[in-house]
N, C-alpha and C positions, 0 to 999 in steps of 0.2 A: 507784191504789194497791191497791183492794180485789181488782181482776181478777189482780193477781201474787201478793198474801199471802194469800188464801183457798184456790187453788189451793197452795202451799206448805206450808200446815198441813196441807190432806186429803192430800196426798202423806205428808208425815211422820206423820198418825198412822192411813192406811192401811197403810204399812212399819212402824209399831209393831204393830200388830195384825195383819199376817201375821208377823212376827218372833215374837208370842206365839203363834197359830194354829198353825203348823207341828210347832213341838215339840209342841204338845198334842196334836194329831192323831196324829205319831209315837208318845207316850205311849200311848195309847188303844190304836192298834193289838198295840203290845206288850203291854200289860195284857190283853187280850183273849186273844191267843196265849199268852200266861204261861199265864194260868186253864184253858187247854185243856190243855196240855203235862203241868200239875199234876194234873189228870184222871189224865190216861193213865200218866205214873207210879203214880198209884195204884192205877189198875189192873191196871200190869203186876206192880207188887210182890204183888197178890192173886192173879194168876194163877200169877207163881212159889212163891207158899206153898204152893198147887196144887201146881203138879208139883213140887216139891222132893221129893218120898218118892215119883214114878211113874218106873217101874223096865222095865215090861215095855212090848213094840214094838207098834208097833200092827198089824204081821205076826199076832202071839201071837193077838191081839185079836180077829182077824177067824176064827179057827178055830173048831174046832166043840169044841173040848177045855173042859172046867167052867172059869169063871169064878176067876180067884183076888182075893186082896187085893188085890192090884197093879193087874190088868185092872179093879177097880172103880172104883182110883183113878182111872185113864187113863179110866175112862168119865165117871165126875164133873168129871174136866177138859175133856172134849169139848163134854159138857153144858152145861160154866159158858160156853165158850168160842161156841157156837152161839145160846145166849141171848143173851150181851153181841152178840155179830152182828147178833139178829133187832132187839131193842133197838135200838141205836145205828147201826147200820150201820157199824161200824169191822171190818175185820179184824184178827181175830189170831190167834197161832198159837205154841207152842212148839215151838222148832228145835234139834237137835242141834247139835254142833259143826261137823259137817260140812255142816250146812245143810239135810239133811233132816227132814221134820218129825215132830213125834212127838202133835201133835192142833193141827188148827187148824180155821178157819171165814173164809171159807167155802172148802170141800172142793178146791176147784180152785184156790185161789191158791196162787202158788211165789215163794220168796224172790225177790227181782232178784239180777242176778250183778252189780249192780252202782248208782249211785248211791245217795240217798240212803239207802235203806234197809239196803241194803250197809253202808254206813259205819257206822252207827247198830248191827247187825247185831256187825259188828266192832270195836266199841268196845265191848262187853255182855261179849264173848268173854276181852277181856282184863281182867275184874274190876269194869269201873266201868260206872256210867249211862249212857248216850251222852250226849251234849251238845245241851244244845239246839239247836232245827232252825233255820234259816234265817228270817226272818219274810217271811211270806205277807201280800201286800199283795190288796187287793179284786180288782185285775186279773189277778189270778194263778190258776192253777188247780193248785196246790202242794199233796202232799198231807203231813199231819204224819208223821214215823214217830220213834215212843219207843222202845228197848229196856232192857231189863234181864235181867243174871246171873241163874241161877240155881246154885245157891252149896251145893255137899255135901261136907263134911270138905276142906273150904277150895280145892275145884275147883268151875271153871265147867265145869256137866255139862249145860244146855240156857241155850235163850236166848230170851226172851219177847221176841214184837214185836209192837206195836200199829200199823197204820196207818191211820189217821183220815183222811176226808175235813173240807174244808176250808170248806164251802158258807155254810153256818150262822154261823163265825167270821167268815168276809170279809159277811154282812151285815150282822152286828153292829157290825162294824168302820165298811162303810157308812154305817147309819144313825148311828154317834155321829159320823161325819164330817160327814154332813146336822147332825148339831144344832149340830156347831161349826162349820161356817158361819152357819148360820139364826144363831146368837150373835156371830158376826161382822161380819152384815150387818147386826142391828141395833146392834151398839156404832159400826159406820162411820158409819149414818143417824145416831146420838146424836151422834158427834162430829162430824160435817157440822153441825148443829144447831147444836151447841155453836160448833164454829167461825166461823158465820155470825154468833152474837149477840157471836162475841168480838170481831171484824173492826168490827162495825156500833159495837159499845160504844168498840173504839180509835179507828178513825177518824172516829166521826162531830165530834168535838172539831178533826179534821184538816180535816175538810169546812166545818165552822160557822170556821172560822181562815181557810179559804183563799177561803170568802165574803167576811167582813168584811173580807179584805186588799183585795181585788177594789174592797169599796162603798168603802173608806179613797182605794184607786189612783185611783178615778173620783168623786173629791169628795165622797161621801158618811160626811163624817170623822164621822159620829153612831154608826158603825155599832161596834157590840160583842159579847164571845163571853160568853155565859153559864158559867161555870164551873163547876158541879153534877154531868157527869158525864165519864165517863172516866177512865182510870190518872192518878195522882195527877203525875204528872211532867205531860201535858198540863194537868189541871188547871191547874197552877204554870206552864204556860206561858201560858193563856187568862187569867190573872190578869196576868201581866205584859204581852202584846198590851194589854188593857184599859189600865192603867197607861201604857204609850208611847202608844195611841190617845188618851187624854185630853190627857196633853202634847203631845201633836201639836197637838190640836186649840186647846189652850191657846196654845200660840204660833203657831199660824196668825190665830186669831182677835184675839190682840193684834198682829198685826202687821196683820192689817186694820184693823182700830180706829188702831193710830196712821195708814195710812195714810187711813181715810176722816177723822178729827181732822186733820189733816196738809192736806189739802186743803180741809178746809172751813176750818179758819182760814186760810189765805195766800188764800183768796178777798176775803175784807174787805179787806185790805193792797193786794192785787193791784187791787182793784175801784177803791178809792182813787188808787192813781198810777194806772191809764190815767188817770182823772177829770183829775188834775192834769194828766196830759199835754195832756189835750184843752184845760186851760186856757191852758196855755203855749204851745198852738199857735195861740190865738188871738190871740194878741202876733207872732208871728210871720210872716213872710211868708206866701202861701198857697204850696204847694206844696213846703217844708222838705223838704230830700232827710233829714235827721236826724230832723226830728219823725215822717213817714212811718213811718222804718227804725224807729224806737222804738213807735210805736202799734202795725207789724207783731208786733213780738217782743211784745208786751203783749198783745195778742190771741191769740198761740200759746201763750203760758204757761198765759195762761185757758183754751184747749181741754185742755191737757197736764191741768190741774185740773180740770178735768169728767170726762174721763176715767180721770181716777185715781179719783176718787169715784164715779164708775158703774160701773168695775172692784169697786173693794172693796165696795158694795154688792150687784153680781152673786154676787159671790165667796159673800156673807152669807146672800144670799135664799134659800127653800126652793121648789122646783117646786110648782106647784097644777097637777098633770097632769091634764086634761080630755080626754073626747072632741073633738077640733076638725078642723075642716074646714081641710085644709092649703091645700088649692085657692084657698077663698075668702081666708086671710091671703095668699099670694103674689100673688093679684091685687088685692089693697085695698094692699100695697104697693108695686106697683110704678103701681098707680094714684099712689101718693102721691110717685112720684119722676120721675112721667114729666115736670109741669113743669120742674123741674131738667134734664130729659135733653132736653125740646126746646129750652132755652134755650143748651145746652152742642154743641145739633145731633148729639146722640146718639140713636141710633134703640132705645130703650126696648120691648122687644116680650114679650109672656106666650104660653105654650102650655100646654096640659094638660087635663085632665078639667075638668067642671066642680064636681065633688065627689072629694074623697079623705080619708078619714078617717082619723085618727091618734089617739095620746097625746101630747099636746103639752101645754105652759101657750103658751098665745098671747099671753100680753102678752111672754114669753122669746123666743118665736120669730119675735113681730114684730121684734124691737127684735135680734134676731141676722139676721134677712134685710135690717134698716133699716143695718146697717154692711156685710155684704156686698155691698149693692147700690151702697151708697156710695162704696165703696170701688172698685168697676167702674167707678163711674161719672168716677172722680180718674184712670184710668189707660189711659179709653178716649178715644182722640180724636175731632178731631170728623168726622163723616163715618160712623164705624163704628156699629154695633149692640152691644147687648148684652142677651142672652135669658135669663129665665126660665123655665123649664121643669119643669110636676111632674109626673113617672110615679109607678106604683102598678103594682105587680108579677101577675102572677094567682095567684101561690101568699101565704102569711102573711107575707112579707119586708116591711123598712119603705118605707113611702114614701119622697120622694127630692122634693129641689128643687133642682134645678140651675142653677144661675146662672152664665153665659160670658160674659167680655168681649171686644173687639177691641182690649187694647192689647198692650204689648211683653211678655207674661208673667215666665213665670222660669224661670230654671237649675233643674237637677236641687238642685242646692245651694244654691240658691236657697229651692226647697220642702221640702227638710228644716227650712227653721229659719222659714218660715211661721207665723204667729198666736203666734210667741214673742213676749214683752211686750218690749214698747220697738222690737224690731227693725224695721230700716226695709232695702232694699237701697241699696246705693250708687251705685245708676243711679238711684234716686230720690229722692234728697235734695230734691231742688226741688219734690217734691210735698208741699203742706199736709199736714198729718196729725203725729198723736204717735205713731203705733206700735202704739197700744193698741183700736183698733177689733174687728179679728179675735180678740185675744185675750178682748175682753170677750163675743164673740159663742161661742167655745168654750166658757164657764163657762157662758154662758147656755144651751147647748145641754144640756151635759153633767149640769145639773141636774135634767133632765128624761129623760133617757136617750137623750136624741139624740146625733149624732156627727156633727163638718164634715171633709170631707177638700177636699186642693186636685191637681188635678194638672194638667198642660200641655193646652190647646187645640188643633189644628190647625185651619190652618195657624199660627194667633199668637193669643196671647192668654190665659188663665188660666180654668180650670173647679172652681168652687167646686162641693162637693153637700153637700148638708145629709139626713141619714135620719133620719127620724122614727118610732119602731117602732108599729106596728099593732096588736101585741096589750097587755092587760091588764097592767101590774104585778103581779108578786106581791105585793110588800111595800103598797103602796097600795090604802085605800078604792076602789070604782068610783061617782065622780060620775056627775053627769046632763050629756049632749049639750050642749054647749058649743060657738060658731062665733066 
């Protein structure tokens, strides 16, 4: 969840912040080019109070005839006009109506007959300012041009034009576009920041919920969420988890209690009439096809009873996960079932390392290999084999103990509903057993963090594996080597 909603927030609040960036930058630039623009009006209006009273041509000007009022103006306008040049490097110039000029700087520039300057030129002519210029962005090499009227008994008699380079403005421009990224790039790293501690603060309530669901799924009903942190909704969710987790646990536990109570009392009862039967059989003929059929079912009831009690005791118990030598438990059991198997003409056989190490509890995982094998052994006839086998992978994967027998296996449909309690298949009704073997060997497993699967043999016959994981518990102490 964190790899789709972390990326979701930097998207939306990288588009907030070029959504804010953009205009600002837009602002900036035109703030920059306002302040130039403002400039240059102000110096066209100085230069028109200038020429507003210069009367003589600059023909007159260049004569050898004395000097008049006039011709002094026109020189103090030349003058202002060739300083603001050397100064600033802008041209300017006052122009007649017709275009020609009447002093400018520098000496050799001529109106354009046409674009911008032109237009600006001819907007002066008819009375007003010209309009602001076009805005010049950093890639541009635009140059500004301001004009203004010059204004005598209410005629435009020349027309002042300023045309400015642009060099200076488009850096300015630049470098405040450098700052609003450089402010961009760290508000994005803040909100990355931010966004990560948001994501971690939501979901870790998500993560600690989808744990304990996990330990709950896999028997480990103790497991609970701390509620302390996160949006207050999860909170009230990790409070309620906790709440159903307890009543789970509540009525799972009392329902093992009645069934190990349940079992242990019908043992006295039960223990009692076989007794009586055994007495009544000794009134009886030898060989009673009735008393038989009665001691049989009295003897099945009693398995059915052990097993229900070493079910809900497994069900109760807590793993004491050890170091343990998987090796040596599967050959000390099948040591202990080979009498059984030569007696049955069953060919009983071990394969594997002589050492494999594991997290096991061994007294669980005997007593889960003592019904799987038992269970081989009810459904293998006589003549066949049935093998034991433990590998051990070369990478960290868990060990494996495999157990195959040679009888009639099972359906695909069969092995879906394998080590379900009570279930028996109906091709084998006739074989002893309550049901509950496999399933007490699941629980046994499962407490420990092991896992049985079953699936088909070839050519015939049923493949039990048991995996036992290799590495360390998180949640569990690390005891001392245990065999």
């Amino acid at each position: 969840m964190r790899s789709r909603l972390l990326p979701l927030l930097i998207v939306l609040m990288a588009g907030v912040l070029l959504a804010l960036g953009f205009p600002l930058a837009g602002s900036l630039a035109a703030a920059e080019q306002q302040g130039v623009v403002v400039d240059r009006i102000d110096d066209t209006a100085r230069f028109a109070s200038l020429a507003q009273y210069v009367t003589a041509s600059p023909e007159r000007a260049a004569t050898a005839e004395p000097p008049t009022e006039e011709d002094e103006r026109l020189a103090t306008l030349q003058s202002e006009l060739d300083r603001y040049y050397d100064l600033y490097g802008i041209r300017a110039g006052v122009f007649e109506r017709n275009g020609e000029s009447v002093a400018k700087a520098p000496g050799e520039w001529r109106m354009a007959a046409k674009g911008e300057a032109r237009r600006a030129f001819d907007e002066a002519l008819a009375g007003r300012r010209s309009h602001d210029p076009e805005q010049v962005w950093p890639w541009q090499r635009n140059r500004l041009t301001v004009a203004s009227p010059v204004v005598r008994d209410g005629d435009v008699v020349y027309v002042v034009v300023t045309d400015s380079p642009t060099g200076e403005m488009r850096s300015r421009i630049l470098h405040g576009w450098l700052v609003i990224a450089a402010g961009e790039a760290a508000a994005m790293l803040l909100a990355v920041a931010a966004a990560i501690r948001l994501t971690r603060w939501v979901l870790r309530p998500v993560r600690i919920l989808d744990s304990a669901t996990h330990d709950i799924a896999t028997g480990r009903l103790n497991s609970r969420v701390a509620a302390a942190s996160g949006p207050p909704e999860l909170r009230r969710l990790a409070r309620s988890f906790n709440e159903m987790a307890d009543n789970v646990e509540e009525v799972l536990e009392q329902q093992r209690a009645f069934v190990a109570d349940a079992s242990h009392q019908l043992r006295n009862p039960l223990a009692a009439l076989l007794l009586r039967i055994e007495l009544l059989a000794l009134e009886l003929p030898e060989g009673h096809a009735e008393i038989a059929s009665v001691r049989g079912e009295g003897k099945r009831l009693a398995r059915v009873l052990d097993d229900l009690l070493n079910l809900a005791l497994a069900e109760r118990s807590t793993a004491e996960l050890t170091l343990t030598d998987i090796a040596a438990v599967a050959a000390d059991r099948v040591d202990a079932w080979l009498p059984l198997a030569e007696s049955e003409s069953i060919d009983l056989t071990y394969s594997g390392p002589h050492t494999a190490i594991g997290w096991a509890d061994p007294v669980a995982l005997s007593s889960a290999l003592d019904a799987v094998v038992d269970n081989a052994l009810k459904f293998t006839p006589a003549g066949a084999s049935v093998s034991v086998k433990v590998a051990v992978p070369p990478d960290a994967g868990p060990a494996t103990v495999t157990v195959v027998d040679g009888g009639p296996g099972l359906t695909e449909d069969e092995l879906a509903r394998v080590g379900d309690r009570f279930w028996r298949s109906n091709r084998h009704q006739n074989v002893s057993g309550s049901g509950l073997g496999l399933s007490i060997s699941r629980t046994l497993l499962a407490a420990g963090g092991a896992t049985i699967a079953y699936a088909p043999n070839e050519p015939t016959g049923l493949r039990v594996t048991i995996s036992v994981p290799r590495t360390p518990p998180k949640d569990r102490p690390v005891p001392a080597f245990k065999v």
